[in-house]
mmCIF file of the N, C-alpha and C atoms, coordinates in Angstrom:
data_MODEL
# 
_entry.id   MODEL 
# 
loop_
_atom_site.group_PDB 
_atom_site.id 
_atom_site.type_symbol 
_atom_site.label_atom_id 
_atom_site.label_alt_id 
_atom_site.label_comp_id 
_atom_site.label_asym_id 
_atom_site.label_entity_id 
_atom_site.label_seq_id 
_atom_site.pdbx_PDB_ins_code 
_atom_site.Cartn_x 
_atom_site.Cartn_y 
_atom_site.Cartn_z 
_atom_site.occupancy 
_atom_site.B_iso_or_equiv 
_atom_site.pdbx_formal_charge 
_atom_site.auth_seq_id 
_atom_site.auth_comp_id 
_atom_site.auth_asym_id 
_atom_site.auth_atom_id 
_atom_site.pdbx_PDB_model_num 
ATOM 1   N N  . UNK A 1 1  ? 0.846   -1.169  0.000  1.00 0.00 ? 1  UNK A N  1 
ATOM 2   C CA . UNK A 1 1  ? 0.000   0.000   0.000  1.00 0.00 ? 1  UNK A CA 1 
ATOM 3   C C  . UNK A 1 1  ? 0.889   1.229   0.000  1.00 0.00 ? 1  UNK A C  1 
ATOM 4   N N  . UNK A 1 2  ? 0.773   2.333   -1.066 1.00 0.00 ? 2  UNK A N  1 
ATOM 5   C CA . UNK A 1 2  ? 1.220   3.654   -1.095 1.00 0.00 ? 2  UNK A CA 1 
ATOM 6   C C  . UNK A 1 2  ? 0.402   4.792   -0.428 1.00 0.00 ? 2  UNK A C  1 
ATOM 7   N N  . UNK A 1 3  ? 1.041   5.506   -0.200 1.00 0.00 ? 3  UNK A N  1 
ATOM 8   C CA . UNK A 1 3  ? 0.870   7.031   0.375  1.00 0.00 ? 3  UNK A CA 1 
ATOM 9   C C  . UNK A 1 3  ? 2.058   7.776   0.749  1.00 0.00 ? 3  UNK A C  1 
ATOM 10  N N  . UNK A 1 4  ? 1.764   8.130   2.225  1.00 0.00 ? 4  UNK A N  1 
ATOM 11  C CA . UNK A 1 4  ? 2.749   9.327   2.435  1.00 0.00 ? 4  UNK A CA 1 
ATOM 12  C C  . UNK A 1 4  ? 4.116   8.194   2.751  1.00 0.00 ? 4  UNK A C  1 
ATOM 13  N N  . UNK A 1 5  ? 3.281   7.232   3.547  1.00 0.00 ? 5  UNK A N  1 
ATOM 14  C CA . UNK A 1 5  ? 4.819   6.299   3.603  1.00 0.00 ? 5  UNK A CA 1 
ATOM 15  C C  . UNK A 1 5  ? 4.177   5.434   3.064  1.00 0.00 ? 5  UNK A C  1 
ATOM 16  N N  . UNK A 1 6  ? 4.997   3.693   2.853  1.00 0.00 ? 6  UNK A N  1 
ATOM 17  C CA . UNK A 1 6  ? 4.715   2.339   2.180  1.00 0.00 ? 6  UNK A CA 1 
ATOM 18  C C  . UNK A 1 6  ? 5.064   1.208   3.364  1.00 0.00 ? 6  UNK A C  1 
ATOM 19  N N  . UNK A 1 7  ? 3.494   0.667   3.118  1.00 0.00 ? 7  UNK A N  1 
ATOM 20  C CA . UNK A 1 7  ? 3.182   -0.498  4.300  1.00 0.00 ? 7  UNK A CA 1 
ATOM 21  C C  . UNK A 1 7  ? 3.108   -1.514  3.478  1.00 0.00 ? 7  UNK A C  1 
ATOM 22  N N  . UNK A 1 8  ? 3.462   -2.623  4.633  1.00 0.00 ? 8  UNK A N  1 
ATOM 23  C CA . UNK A 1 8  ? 3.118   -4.457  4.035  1.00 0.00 ? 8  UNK A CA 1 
ATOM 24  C C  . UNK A 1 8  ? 1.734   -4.554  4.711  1.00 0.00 ? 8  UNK A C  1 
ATOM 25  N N  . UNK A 1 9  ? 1.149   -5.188  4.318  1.00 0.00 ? 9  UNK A N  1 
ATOM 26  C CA . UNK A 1 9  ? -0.008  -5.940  4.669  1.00 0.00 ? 9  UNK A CA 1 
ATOM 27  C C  . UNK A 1 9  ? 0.275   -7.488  4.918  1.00 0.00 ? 9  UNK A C  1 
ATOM 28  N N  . UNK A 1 10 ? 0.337   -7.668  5.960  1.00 0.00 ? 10 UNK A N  1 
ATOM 29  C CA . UNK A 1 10 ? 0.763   -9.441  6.361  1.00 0.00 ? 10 UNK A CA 1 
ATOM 30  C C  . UNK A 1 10 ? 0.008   -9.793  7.340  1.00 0.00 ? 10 UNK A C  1 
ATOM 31  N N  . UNK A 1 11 ? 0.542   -11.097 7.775  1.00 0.00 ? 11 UNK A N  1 
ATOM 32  C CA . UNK A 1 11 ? 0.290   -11.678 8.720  1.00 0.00 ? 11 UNK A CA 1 
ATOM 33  C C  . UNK A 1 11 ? 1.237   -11.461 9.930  1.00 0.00 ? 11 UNK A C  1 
ATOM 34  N N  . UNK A 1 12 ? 1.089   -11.446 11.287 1.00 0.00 ? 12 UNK A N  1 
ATOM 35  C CA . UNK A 1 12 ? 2.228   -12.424 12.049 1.00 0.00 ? 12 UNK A CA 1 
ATOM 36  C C  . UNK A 1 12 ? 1.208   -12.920 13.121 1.00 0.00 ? 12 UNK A C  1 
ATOM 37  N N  . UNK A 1 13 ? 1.453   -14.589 12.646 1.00 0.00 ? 13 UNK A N  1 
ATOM 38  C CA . UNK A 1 13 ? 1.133   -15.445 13.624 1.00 0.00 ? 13 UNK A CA 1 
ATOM 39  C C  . UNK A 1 13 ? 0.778   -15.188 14.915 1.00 0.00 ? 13 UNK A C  1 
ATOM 40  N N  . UNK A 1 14 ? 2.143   -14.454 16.127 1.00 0.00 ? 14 UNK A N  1 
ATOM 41  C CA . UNK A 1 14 ? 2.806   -14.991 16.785 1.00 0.00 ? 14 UNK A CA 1 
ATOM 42  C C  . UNK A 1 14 ? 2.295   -13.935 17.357 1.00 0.00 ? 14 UNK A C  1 
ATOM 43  N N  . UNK A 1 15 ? 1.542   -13.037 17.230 1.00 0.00 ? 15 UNK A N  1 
ATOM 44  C CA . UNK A 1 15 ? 0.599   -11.330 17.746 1.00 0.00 ? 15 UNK A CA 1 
ATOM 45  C C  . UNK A 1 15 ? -0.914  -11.865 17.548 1.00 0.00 ? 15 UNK A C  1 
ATOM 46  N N  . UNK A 1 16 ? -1.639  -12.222 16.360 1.00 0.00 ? 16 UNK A N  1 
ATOM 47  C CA . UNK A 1 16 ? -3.140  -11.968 16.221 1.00 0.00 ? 16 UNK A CA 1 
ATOM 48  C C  . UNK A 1 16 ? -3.057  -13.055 14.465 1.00 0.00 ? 16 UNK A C  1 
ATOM 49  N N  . UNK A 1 17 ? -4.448  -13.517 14.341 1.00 0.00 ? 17 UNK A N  1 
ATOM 50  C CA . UNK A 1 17 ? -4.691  -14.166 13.281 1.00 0.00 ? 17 UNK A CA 1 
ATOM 51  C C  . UNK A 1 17 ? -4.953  -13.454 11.964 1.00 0.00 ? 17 UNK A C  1 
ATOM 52  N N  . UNK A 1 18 ? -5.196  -11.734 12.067 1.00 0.00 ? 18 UNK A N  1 
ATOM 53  C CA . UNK A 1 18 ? -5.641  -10.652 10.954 1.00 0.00 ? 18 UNK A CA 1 
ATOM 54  C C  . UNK A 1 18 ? -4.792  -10.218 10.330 1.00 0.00 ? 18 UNK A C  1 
ATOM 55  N N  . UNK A 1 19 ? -5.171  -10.028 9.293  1.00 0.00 ? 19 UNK A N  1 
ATOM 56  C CA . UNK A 1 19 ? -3.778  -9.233  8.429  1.00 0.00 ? 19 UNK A CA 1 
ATOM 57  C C  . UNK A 1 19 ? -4.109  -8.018  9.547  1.00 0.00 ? 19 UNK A C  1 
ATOM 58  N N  . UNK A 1 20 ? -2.498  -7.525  9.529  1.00 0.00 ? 20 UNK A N  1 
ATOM 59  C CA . UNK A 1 20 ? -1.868  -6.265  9.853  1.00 0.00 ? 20 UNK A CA 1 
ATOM 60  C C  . UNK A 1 20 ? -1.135  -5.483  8.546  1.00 0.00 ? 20 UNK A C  1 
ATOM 61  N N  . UNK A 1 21 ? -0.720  -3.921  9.422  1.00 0.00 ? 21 UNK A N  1 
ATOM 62  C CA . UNK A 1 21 ? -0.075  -3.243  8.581  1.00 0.00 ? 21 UNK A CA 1 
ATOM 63  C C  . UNK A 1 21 ? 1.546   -2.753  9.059  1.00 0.00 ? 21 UNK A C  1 
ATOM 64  N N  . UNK A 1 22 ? 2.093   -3.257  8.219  1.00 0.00 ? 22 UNK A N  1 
ATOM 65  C CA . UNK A 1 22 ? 3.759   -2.520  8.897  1.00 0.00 ? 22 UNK A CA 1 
ATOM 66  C C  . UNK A 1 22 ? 4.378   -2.148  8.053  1.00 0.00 ? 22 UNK A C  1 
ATOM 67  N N  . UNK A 1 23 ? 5.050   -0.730  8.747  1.00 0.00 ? 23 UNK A N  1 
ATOM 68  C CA . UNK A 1 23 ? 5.560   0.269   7.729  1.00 0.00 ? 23 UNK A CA 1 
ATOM 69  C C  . UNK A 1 23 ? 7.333   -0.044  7.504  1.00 0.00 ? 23 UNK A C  1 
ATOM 70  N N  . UNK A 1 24 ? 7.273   -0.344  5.904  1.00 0.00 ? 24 UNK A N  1 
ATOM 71  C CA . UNK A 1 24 ? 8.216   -0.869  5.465  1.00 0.00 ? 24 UNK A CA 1 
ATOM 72  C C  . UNK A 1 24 ? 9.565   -0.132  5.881  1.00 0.00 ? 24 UNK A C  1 
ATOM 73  N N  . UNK A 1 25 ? 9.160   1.204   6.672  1.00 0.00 ? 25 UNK A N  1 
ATOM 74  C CA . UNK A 1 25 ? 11.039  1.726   6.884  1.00 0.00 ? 25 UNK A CA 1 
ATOM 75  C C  . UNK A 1 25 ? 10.869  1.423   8.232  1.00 0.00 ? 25 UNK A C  1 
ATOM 76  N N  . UNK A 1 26 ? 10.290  1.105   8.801  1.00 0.00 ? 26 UNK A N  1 
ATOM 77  C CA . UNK A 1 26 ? 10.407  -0.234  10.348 1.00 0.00 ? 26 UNK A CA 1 
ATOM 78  C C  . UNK A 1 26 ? 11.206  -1.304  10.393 1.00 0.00 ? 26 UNK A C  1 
ATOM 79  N N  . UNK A 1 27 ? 10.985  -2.027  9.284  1.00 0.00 ? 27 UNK A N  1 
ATOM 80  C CA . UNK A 1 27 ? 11.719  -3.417  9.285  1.00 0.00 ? 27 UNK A CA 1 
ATOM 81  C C  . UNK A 1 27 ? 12.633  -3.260  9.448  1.00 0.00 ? 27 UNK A C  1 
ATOM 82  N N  . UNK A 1 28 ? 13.802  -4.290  9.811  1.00 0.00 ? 28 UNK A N  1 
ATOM 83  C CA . UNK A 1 28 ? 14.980  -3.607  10.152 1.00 0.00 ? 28 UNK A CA 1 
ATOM 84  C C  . UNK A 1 28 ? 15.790  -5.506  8.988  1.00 0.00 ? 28 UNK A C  1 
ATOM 85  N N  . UNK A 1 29 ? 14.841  -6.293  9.763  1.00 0.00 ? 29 UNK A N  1 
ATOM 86  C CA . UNK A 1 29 ? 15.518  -7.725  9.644  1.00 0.00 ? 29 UNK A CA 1 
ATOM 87  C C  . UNK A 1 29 ? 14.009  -8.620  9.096  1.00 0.00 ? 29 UNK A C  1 
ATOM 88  N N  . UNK A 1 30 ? 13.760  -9.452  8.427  1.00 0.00 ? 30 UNK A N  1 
ATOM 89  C CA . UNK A 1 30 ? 13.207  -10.328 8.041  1.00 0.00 ? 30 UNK A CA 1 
ATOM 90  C C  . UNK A 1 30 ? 13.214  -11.885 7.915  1.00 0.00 ? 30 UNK A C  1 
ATOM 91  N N  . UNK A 1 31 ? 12.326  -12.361 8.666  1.00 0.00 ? 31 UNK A N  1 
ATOM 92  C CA . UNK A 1 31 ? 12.559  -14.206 8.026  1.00 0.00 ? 31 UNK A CA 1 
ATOM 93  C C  . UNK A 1 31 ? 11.772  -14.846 6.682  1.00 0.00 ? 31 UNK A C  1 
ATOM 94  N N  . UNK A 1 32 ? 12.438  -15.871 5.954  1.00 0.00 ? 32 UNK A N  1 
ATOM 95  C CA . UNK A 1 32 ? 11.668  -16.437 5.284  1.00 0.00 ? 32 UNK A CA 1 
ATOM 96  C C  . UNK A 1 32 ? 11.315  -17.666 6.215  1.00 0.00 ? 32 UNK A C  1 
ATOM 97  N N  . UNK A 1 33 ? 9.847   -18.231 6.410  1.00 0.00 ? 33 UNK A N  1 
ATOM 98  C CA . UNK A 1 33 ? 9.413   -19.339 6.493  1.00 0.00 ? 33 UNK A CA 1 
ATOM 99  C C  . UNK A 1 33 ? 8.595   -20.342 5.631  1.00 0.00 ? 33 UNK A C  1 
ATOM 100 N N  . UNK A 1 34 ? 8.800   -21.663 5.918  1.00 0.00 ? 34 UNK A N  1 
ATOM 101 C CA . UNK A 1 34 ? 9.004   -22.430 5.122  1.00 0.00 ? 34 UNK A CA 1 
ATOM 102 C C  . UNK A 1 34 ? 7.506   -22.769 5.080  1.00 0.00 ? 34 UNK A C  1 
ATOM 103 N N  . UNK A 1 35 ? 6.318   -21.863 5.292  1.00 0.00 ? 35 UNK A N  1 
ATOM 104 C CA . UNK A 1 35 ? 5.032   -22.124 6.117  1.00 0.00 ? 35 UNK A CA 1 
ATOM 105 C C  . UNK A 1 35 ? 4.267   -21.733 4.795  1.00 0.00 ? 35 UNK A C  1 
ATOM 106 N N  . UNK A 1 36 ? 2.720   -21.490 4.831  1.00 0.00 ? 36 UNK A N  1 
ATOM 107 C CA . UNK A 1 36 ? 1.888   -21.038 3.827  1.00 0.00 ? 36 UNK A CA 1 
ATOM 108 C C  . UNK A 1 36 ? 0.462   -20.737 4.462  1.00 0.00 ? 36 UNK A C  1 
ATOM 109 N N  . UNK A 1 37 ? -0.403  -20.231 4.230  1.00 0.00 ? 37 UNK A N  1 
ATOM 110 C CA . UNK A 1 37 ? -1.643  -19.916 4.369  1.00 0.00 ? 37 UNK A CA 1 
ATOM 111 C C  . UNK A 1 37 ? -2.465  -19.604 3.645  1.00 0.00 ? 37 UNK A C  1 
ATOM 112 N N  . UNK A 1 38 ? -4.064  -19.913 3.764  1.00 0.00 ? 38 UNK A N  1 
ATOM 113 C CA . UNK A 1 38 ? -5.096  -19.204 2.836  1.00 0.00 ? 38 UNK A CA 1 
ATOM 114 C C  . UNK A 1 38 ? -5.838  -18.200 3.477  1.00 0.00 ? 38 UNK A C  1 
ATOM 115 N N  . UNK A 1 39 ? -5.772  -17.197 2.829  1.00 0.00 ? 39 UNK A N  1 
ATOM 116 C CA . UNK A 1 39 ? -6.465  -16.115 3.105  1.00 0.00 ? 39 UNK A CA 1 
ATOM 117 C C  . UNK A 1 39 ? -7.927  -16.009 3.183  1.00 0.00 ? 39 UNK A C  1 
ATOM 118 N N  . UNK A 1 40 ? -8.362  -15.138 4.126  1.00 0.00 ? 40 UNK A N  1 
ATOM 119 C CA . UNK A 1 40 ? -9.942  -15.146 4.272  1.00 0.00 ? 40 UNK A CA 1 
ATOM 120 C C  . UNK A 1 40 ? -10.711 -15.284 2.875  1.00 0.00 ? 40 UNK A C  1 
ATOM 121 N N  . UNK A 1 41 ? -11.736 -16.214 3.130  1.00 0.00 ? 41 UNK A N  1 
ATOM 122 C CA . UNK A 1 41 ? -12.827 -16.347 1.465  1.00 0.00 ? 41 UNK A CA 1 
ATOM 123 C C  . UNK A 1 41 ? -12.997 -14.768 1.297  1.00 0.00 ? 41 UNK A C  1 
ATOM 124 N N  . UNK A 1 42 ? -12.960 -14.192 0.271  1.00 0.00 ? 42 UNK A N  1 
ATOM 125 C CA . UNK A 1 42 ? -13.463 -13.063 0.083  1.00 0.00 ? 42 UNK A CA 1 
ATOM 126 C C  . UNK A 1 42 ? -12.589 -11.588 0.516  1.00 0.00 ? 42 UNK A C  1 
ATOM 127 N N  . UNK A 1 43 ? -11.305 -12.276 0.803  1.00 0.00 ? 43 UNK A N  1 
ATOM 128 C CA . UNK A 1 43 ? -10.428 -11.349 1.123  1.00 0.00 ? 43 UNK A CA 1 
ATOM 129 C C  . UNK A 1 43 ? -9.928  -10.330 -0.415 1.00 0.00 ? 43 UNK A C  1 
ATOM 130 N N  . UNK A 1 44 ? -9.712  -9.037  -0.120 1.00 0.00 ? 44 UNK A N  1 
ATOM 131 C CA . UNK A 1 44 ? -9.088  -8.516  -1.340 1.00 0.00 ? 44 UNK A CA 1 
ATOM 132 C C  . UNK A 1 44 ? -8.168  -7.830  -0.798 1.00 0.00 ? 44 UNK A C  1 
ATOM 133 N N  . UNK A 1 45 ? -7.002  -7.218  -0.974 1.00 0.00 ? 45 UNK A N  1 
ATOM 134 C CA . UNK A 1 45 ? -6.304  -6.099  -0.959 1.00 0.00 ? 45 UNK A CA 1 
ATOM 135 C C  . UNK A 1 45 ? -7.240  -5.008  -0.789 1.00 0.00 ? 45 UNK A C  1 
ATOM 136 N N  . UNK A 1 46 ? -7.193  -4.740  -2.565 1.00 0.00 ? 46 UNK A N  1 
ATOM 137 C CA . UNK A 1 46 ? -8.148  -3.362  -2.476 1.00 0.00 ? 46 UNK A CA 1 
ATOM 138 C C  . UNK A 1 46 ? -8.878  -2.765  -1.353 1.00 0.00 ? 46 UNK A C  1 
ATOM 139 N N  . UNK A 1 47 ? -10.036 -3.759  -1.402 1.00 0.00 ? 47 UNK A N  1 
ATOM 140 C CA . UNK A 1 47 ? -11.021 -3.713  -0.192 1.00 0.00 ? 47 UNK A CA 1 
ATOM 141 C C  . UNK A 1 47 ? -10.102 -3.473  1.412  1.00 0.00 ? 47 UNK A C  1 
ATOM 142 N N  . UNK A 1 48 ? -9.505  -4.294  1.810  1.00 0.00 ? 48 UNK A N  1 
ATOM 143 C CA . UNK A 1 48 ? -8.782  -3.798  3.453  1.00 0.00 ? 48 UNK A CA 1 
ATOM 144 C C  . UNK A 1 48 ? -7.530  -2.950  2.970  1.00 0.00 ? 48 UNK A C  1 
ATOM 145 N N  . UNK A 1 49 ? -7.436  -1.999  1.840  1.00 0.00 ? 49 UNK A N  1 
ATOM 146 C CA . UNK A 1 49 ? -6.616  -1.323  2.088  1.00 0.00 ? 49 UNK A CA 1 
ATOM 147 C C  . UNK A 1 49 ? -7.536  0.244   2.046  1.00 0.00 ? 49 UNK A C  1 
ATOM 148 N N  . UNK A 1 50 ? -8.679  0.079   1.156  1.00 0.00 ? 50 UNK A N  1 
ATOM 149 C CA . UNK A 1 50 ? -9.916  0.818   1.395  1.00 0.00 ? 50 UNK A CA 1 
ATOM 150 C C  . UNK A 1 50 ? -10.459 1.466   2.736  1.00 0.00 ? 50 UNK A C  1 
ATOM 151 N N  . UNK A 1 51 ? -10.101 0.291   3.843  1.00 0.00 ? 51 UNK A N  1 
ATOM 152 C CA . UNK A 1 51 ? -10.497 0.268   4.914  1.00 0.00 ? 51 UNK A CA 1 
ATOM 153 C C  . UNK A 1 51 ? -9.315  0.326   6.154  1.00 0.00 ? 51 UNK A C  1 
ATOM 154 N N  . UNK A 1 52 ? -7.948  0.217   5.827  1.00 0.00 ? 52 UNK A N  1 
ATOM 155 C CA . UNK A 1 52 ? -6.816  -0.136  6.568  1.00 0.00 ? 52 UNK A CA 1 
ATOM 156 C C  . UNK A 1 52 ? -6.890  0.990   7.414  1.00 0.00 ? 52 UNK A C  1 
ATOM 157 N N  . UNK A 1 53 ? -6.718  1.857   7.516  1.00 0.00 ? 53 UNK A N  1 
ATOM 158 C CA . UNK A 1 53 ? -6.259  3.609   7.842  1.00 0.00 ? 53 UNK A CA 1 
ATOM 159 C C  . UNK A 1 53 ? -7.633  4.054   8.882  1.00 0.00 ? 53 UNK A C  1 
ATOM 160 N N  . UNK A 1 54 ? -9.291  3.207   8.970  1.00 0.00 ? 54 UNK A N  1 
ATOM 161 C CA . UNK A 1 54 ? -10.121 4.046   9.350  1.00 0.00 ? 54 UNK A CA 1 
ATOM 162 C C  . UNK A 1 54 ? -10.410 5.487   8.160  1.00 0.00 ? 54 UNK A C  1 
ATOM 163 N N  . UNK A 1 55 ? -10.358 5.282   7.233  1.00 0.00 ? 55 UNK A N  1 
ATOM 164 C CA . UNK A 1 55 ? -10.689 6.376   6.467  1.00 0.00 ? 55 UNK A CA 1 
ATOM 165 C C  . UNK A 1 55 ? -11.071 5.680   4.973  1.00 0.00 ? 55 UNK A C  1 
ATOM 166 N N  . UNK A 1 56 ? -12.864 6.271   4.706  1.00 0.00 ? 56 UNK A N  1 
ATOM 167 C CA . UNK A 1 56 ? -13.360 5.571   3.718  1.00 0.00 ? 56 UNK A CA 1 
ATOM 168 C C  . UNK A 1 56 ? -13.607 6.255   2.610  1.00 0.00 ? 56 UNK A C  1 
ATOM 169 N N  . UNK A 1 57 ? -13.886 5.786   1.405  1.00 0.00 ? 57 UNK A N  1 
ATOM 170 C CA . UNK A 1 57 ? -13.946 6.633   0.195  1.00 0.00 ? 57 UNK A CA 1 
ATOM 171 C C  . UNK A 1 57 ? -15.501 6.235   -0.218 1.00 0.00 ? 57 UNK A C  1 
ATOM 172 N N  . UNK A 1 58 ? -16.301 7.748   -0.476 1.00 0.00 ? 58 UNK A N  1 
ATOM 173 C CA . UNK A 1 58 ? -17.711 7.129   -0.757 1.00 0.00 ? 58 UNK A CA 1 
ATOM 174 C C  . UNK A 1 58 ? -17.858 7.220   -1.948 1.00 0.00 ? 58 UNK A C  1 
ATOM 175 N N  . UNK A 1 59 ? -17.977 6.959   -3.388 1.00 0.00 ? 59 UNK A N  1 
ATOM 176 C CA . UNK A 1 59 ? -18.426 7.020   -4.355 1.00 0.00 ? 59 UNK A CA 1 
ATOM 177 C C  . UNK A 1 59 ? -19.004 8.306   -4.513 1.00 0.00 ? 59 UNK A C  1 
ATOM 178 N N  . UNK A 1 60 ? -19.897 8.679   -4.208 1.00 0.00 ? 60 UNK A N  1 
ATOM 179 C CA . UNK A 1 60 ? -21.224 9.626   -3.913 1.00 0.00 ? 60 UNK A CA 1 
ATOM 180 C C  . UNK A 1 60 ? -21.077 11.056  -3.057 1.00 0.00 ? 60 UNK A C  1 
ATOM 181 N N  . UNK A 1 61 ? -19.862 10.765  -1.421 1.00 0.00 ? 61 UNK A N  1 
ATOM 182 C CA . UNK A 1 61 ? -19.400 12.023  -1.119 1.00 0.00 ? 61 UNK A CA 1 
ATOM 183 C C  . UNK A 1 61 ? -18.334 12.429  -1.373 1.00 0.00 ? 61 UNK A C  1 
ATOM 184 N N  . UNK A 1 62 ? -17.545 11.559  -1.702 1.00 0.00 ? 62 UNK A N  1 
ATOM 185 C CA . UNK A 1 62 ? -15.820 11.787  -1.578 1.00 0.00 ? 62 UNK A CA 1 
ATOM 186 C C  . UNK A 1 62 ? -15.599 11.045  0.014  1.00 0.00 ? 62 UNK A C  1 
ATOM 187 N N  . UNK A 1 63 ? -14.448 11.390  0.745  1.00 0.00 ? 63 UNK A N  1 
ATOM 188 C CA . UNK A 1 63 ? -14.232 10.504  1.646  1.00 0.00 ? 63 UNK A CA 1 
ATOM 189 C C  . UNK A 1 63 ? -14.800 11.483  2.996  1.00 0.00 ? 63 UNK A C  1 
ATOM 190 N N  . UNK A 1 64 ? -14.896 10.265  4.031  1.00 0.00 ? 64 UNK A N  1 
ATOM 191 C CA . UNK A 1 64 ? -15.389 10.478  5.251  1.00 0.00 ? 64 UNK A CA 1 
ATOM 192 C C  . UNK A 1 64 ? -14.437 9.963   6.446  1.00 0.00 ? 64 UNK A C  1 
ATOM 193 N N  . UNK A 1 65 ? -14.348 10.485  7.447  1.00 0.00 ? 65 UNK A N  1 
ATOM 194 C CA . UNK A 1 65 ? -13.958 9.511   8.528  1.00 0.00 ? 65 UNK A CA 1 
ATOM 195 C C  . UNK A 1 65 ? -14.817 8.332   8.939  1.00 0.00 ? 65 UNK A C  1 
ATOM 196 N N  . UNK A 1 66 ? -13.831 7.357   9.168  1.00 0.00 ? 66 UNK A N  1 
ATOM 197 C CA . UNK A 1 66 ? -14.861 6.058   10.058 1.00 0.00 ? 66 UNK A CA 1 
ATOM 198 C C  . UNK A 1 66 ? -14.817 6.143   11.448 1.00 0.00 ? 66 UNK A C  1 
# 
């Protein structure tokens, strides 16, 4: 996800089962694991990045706070 800064959208296990957001000039160190997962039925990007921030876009007003 772009804006003023650039976030990952992931997982971590080892905190909560939801995608999260972490801002890529945070990372410092990374693992690869040898693991995999399926994402929620009906999951999109778009959509929870629409929604990531608490701030929504209406078609009809322009955007609103949530």
């Amino acid at each position: 996800m772009l804006g003023h800064r650039t976030y990952l959208a992931a997982r971590d296990p080892a905190k909560a089962a939801e995608v999260r957001n972490f801002r890529i000039d945070l990372i410092h160190e990374a693992e690869t694991l040898n693991e995999s997962f399926n994402l929620q039925d009906g999951f999109t990007i778009a959509d929870y990045a629409a929604h990531a921030f608490g701030v929504r876009i209406s078609r009809k007003l322009g955007s609103d706070f949530a």
